[in-house]
N, CA, C and O atoms as a GROMACS GRO file, in nm:
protein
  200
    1UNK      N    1   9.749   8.001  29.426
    1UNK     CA    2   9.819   7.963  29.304
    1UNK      C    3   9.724   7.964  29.186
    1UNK      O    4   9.604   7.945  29.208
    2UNK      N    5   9.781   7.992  29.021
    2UNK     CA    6   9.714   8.001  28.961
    2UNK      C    7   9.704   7.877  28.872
    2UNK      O    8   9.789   7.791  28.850
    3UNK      N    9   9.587   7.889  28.829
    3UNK     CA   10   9.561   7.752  28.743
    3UNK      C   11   9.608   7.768  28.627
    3UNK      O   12   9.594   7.877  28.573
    4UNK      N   13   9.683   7.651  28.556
    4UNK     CA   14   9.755   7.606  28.438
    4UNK      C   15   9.606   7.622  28.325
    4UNK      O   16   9.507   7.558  28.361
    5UNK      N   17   9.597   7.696  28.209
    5UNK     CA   18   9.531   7.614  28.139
    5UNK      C   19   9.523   7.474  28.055
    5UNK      O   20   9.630   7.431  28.012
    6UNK      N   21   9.427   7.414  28.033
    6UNK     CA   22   9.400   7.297  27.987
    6UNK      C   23   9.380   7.269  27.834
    6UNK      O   24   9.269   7.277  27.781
    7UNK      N   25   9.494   7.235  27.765
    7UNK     CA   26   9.483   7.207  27.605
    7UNK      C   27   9.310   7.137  27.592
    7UNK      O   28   9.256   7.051  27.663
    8UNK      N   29   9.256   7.213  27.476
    8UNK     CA   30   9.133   7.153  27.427
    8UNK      C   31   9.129   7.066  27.320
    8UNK      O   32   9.217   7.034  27.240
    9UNK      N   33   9.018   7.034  27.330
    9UNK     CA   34   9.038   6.926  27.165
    9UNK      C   35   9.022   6.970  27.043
    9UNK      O   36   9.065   6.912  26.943
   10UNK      N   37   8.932   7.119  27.046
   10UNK     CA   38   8.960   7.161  26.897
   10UNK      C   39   9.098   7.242  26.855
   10UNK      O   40   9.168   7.311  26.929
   11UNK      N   41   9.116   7.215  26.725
   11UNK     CA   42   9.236   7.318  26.675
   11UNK      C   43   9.227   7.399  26.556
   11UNK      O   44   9.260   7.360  26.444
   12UNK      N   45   9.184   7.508  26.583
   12UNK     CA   46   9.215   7.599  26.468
   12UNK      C   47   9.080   7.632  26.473
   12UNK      O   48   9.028   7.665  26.580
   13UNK      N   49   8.999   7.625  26.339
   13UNK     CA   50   8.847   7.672  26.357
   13UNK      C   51   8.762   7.518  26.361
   13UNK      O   52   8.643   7.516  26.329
   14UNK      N   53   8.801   7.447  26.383
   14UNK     CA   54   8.741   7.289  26.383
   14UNK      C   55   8.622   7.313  26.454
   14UNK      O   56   8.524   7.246  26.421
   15UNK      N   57   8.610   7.409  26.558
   15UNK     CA   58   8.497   7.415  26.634
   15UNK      C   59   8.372   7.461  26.538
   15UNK      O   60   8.259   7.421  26.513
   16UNK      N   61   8.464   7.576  26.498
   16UNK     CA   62   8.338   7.638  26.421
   16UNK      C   63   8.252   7.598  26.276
   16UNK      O   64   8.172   7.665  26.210
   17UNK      N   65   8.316   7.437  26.256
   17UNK     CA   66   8.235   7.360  26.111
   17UNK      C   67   8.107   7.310  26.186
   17UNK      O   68   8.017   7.274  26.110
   18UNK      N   69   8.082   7.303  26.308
   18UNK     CA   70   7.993   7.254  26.354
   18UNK      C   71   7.885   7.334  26.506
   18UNK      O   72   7.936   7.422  26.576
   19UNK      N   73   7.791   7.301  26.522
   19UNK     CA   74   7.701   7.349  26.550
   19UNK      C   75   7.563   7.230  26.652
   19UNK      O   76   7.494   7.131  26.628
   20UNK      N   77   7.587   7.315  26.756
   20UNK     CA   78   7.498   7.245  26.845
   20UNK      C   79   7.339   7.278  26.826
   20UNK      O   80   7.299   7.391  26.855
   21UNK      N   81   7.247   7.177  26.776
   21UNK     CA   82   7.169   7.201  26.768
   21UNK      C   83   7.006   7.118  26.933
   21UNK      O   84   7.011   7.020  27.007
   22UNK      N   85   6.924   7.200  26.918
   22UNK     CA   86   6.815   7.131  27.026
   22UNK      C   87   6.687   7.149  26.955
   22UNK      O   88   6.626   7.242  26.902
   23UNK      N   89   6.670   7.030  26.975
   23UNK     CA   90   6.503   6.998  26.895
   23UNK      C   91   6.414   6.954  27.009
   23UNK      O   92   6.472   6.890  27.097
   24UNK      N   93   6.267   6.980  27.026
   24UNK     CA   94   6.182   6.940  27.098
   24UNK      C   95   6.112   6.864  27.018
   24UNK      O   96   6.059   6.900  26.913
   25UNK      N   97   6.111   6.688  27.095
   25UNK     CA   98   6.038   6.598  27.019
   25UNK      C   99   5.946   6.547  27.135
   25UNK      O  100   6.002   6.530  27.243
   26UNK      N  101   5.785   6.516  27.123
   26UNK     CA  102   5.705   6.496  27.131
   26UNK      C  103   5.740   6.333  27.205
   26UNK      O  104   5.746   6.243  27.121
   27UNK      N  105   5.763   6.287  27.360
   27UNK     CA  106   5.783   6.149  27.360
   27UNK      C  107   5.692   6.032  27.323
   27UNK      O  108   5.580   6.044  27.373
   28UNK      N  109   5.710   5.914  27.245
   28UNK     CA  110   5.610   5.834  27.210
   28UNK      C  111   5.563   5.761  27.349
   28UNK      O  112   5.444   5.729  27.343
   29UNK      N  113   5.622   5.728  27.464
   29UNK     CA  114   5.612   5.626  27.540
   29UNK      C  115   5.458   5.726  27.670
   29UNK      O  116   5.359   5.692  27.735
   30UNK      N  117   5.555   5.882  27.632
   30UNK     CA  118   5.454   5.929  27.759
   30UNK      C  119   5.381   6.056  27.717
   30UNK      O  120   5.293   6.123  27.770
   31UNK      N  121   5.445   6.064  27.609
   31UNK     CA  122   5.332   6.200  27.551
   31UNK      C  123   5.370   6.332  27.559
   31UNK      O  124   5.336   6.436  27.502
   32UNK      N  125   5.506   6.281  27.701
   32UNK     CA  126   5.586   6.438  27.790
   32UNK      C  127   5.643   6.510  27.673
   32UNK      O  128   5.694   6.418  27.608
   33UNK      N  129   5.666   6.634  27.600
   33UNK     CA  130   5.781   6.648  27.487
   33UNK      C  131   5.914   6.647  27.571
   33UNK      O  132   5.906   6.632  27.693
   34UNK      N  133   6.047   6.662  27.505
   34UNK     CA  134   6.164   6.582  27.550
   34UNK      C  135   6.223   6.650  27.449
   34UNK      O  136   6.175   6.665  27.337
   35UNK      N  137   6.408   6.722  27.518
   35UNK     CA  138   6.459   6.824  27.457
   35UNK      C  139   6.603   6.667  27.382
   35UNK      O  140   6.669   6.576  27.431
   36UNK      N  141   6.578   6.729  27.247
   36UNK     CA  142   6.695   6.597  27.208
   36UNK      C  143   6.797   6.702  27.116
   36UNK      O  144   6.756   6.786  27.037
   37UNK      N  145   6.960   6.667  27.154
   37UNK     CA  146   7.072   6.742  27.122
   37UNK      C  147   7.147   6.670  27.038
   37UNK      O  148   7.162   6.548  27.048
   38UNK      N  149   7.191   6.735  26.962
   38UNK     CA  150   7.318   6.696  26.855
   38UNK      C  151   7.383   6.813  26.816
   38UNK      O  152   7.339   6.926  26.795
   39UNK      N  153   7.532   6.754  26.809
   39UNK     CA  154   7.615   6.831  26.733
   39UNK      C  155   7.625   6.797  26.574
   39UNK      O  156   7.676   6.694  26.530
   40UNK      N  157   7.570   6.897  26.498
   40UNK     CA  158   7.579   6.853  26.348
   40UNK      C  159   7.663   6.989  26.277
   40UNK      O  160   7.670   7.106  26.314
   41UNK      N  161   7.736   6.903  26.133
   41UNK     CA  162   7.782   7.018  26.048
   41UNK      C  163   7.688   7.149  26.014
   41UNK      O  164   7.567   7.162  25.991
   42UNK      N  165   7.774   7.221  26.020
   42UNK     CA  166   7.699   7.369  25.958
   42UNK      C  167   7.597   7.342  25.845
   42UNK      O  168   7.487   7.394  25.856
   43UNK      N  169   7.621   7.273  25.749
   43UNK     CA  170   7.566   7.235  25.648
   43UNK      C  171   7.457   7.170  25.601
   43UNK      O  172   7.396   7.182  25.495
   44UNK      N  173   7.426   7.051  25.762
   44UNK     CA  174   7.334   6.994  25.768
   44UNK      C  175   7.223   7.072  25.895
   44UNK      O  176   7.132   7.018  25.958
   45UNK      N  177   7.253   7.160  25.898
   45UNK     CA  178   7.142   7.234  26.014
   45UNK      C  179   7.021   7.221  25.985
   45UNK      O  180   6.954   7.164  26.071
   46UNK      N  181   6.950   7.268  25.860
   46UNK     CA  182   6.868   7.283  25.818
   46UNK      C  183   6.787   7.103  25.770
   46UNK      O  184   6.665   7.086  25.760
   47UNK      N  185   6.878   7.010  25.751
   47UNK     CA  186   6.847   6.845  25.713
   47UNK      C  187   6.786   6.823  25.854
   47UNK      O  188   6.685   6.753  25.865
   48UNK      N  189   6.848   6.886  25.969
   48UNK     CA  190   6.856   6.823  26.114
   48UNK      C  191   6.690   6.836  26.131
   48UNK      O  192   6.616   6.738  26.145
   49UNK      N  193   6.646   6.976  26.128
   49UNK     CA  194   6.513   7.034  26.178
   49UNK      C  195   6.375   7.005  26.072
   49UNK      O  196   6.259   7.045  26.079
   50UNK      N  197   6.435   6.930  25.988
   50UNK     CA  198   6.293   6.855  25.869
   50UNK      C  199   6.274   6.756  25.945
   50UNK      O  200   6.189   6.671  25.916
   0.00000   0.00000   0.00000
């Protein structure tokens, strides 16, 4: 049998105002660097990585 698809949560281009970004930050506790994620507006991409 085939699978039903599953309504998502974006609608329309909602997905596309925003943007997954990954920064490598340096950990204070162990020194290890450490991959840290956010989803931010298109707009602020560039605020994210200063």
């Amino acid at each position: 049998m085939a699978k039903k698809a599953v309504a998502t949560l974006q609608t329309g281009n909602a997905g596309r105002n925003h943007s997954k970004c990954i920064k490598m930050v340096k950990s204070p506790k162990t020194g290890a660097y450490i991959f840290q994620e956010e989803i931010v507006p298109n707009e602020k991409v560039n605020e994210y990585f200063k």
